[in-house]
Structures are given as C-alpha cells and as structure tokens.
C-alpha positions in Angstrom: -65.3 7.9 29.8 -63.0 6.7 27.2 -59.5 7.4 27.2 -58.6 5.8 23.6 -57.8 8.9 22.2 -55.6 10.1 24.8 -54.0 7.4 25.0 -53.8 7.0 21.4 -52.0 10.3 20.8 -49.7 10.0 23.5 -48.7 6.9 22.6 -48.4 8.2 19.0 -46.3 11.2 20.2 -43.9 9.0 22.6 -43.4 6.8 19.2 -42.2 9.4 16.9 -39.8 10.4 20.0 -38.4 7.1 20.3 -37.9 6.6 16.4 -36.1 9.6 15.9 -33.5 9.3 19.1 -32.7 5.3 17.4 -32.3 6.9 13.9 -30.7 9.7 15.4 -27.9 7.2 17.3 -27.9 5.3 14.0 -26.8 8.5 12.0 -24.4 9.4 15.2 -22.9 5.8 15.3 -22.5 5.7 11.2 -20.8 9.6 11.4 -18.4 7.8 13.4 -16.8 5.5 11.2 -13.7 6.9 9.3 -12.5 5.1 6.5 -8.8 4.5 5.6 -8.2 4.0 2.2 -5.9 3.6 -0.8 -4.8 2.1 -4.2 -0.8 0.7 -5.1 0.5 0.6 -8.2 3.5 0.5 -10.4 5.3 3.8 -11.6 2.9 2.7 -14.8 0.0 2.9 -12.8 -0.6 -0.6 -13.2 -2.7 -2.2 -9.7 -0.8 -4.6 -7.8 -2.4 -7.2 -6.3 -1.7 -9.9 -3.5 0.1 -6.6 -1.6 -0.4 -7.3 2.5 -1.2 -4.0 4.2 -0.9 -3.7 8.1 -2.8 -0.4 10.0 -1.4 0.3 13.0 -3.4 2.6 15.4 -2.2 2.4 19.4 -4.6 0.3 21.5 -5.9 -1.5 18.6 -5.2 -4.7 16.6 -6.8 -4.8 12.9 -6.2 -7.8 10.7 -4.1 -7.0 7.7 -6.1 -6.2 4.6 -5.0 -7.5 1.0 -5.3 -5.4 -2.1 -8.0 -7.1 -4.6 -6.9 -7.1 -8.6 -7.3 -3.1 -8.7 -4.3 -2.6 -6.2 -6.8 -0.9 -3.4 -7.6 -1.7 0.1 -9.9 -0.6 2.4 -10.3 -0.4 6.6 -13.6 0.7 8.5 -12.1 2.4 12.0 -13.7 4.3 14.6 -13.3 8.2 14.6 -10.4 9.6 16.8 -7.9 11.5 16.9 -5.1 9.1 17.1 -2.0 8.4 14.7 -2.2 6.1 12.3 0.1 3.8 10.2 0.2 1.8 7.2 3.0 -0.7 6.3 2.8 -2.4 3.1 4.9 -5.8 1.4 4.7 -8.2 -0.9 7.6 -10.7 -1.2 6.7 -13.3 -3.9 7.9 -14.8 -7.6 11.6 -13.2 -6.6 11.6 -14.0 -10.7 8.8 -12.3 -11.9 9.8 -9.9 -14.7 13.4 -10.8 -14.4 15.1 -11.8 -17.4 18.6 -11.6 -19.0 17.4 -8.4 -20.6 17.5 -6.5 -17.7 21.1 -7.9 -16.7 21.9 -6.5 -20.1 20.3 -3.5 -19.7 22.1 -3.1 -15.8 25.7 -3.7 -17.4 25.1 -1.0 -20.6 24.1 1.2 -17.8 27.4 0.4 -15.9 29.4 1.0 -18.9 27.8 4.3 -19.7 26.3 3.0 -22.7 22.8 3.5 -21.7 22.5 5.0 -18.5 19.6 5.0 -15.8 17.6 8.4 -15.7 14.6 7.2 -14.1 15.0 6.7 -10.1 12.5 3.9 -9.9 14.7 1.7 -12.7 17.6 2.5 -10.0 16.1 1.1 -7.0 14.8 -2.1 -9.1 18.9 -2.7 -10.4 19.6 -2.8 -6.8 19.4 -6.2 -6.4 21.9 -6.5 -3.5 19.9 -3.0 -1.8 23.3 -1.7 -1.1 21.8 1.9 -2.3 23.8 1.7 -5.5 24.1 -0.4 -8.5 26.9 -2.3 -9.5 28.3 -5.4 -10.9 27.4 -7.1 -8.0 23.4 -6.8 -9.1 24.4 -8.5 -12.1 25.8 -11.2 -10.3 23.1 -11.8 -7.6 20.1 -11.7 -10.5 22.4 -14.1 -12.7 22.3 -16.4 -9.8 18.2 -15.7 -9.2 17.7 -17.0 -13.0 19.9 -19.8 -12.6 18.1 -21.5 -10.1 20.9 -20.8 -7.2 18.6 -18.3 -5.5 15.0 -18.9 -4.7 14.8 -15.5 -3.5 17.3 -12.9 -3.4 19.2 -12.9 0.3 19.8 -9.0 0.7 16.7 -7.4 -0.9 12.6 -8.5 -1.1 10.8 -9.3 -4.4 9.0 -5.7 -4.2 9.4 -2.3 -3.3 7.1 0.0 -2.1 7.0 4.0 -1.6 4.8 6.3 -0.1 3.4 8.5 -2.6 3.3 11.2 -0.1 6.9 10.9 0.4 8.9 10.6 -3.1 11.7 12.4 -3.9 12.8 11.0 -7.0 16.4 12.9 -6.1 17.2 10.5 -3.5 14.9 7.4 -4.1 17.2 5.0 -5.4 20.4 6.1 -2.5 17.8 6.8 0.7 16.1 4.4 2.9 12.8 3.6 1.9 9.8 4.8 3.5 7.4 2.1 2.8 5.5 3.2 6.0 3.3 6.0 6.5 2.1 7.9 9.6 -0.5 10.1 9.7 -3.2 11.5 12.0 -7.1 10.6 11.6 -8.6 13.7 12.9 -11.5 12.3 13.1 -11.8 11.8 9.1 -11.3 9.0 6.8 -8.4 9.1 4.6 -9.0 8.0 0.6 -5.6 8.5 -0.7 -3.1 6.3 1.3 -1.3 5.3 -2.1 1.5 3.5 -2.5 4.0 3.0 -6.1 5.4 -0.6 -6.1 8.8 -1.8 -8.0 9.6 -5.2 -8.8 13.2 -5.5 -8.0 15.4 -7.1 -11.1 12.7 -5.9 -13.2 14.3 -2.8 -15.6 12.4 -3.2 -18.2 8.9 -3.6 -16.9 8.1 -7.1 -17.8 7.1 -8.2 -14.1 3.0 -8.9 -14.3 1.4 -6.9 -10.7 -0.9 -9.7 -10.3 
C-alpha cells in the first residue's frame, strides 16, 4: 500500500499551519513596535541639527538619539502603556549668530526705541536667564564676543520648547519646559517637536547646523 499521498497532504496541510502561525508572530511582533518621533526647529522653521535627545521610559535605558541635518529623530520602542519623556539640548558655538548687532538691537529695545514684540527674541536677549532682559545681557554677550567667555556662565547656547506647551504670553518670564511627558498607549507618537532659540542671537544670524 502506499502511503505517499497521505503523507504528502498531511505534511502539506501541517506546512501551511506552521507558515501562517510564524508570519502571524512576525505581523504580531512588528504591531508591537511604537515609534517615537519628532522634528526641532527654529521659530523659522529652520532644522537644527547636532540636538541630543534623551527618552525616558521607567525600567528602560535607550541611548540618546541625535537629530540628522533635517532637525528629526527617531526611537523604535516596544508597545505599552507606560509614560514617556523626551529631554532635548544642545550647548555648542556659545557665539554662533551673536554679533554686536544684536547688542544694538537689545539696548534700542531697552531704551524704547525698538522694542521686543516677539517672545522668542525675549528669551534669546536673556543672556544672563534671569527671566528678563536688561543691561546686564548686554554686558555678559559683550564679554562672549570679546573672548572673556567661552560660554556664557548662567544660560546654555540653545533653547528649546515643547511645541505642545508654548504660551508665547509667558515664554520669555516662565521656566522652560524643554521636557515632555506623555503616555504611549500603546501607539507611536510622530509629532514630539520641539522650537530651538539660539541665545544672543536677535536677529537670526545663528546657522542650526
């Protein structure tokens, strides 16, 4: 008697079985990969490179990712339902964009001549970070461009703000939130976006990458 057939079909049947559970765990193990995502860039919309983002997710250590020349970053995590968090800095070329055009432009401001409307231009005269501008921004940037600072001692090179959290009433006198927390639900996240200001940079000079 020959059993061939039998055989064949069985094995044939128990094949097909086995090949759709592994593409099924492949599609399973795929679904569960959330993706957490964003782009930083100036009030201009101009990417910022070189920017070090940290996630922070509890029970797990990620190495920080660094935004390539279009100002985005990426992270592959696994599905939960866990907070997350995502930190960003970059504290470089303290000179970059910083000439004695913008000390000019910080002193007609002072003397009412040409004052500050915009909120991010307020938070990059802040050169001390004292919440307020004053003559003493002048003075610590004058020192920046004449070689006495490397790096300014009370303030970092950028500044960075949630775009879910801007409230352009209170940017330049409130803490900033250069942090954001949010929950993964079990989804990825595409728009964790960030604005960047140089600080000493009024005028926008300062180049983002």
């Amino acid at each position: 008697m020959n059993y061939r057939p039998i055989l064949a079909g069985a094995c044939f049947y128990l094949c097909t079985m086995v090949a759709s559970n592994i593409q099924a765990q492949s599609t399973s193990a795929k679904s569960d990969l959330c993706i957490i995502s964003g782009i930083i860039e100036t009030q201009d919309l101009h990417p910022i490179k070189n920017v070090e983002v940290i996630l922070t997710i509890p029970g797990q250590v990620f190495p920080a990712a660094t935004t390539t020349e279009d100002g985005k970053y990426s992270f592959n995590i696994e599905c939960s339902d866990l907070s997350a968090s995502i930190k960003v800095s970059r504290n470089d070329f303290y000179r970059n964009g910083v000439s004695t055009l913008d000390l000019i432009g910080i002193q007609k401001h002072l003397l009412g001549i040409d004052p500050f409307i915009n909120p991010f231009v307020l938070v990059a005269a802040d050169a001390n970070n004292s919440r307020t501008v004053s003559a003493i921004d002048i003075v610590e940037l004058r020192k920046l461009l004449l070689g006495i600072y490397t790096e300014l001692p009370s303030n970092k090179s950028w500044r960075f703000v949630s775009k879910d959290h801007i409230n352009q009433d209170t940017l330049h006198t409130g803490p900033f939130n250069e942090e954001t927390t949010f929950l993964i639900l079990n989804t990825s996240h595409a728009d964790v976006d960030f604005i960047g200001v140089k600080i000493g940079d009024i005028n926008n000079t300062a180049k983002p990458d």
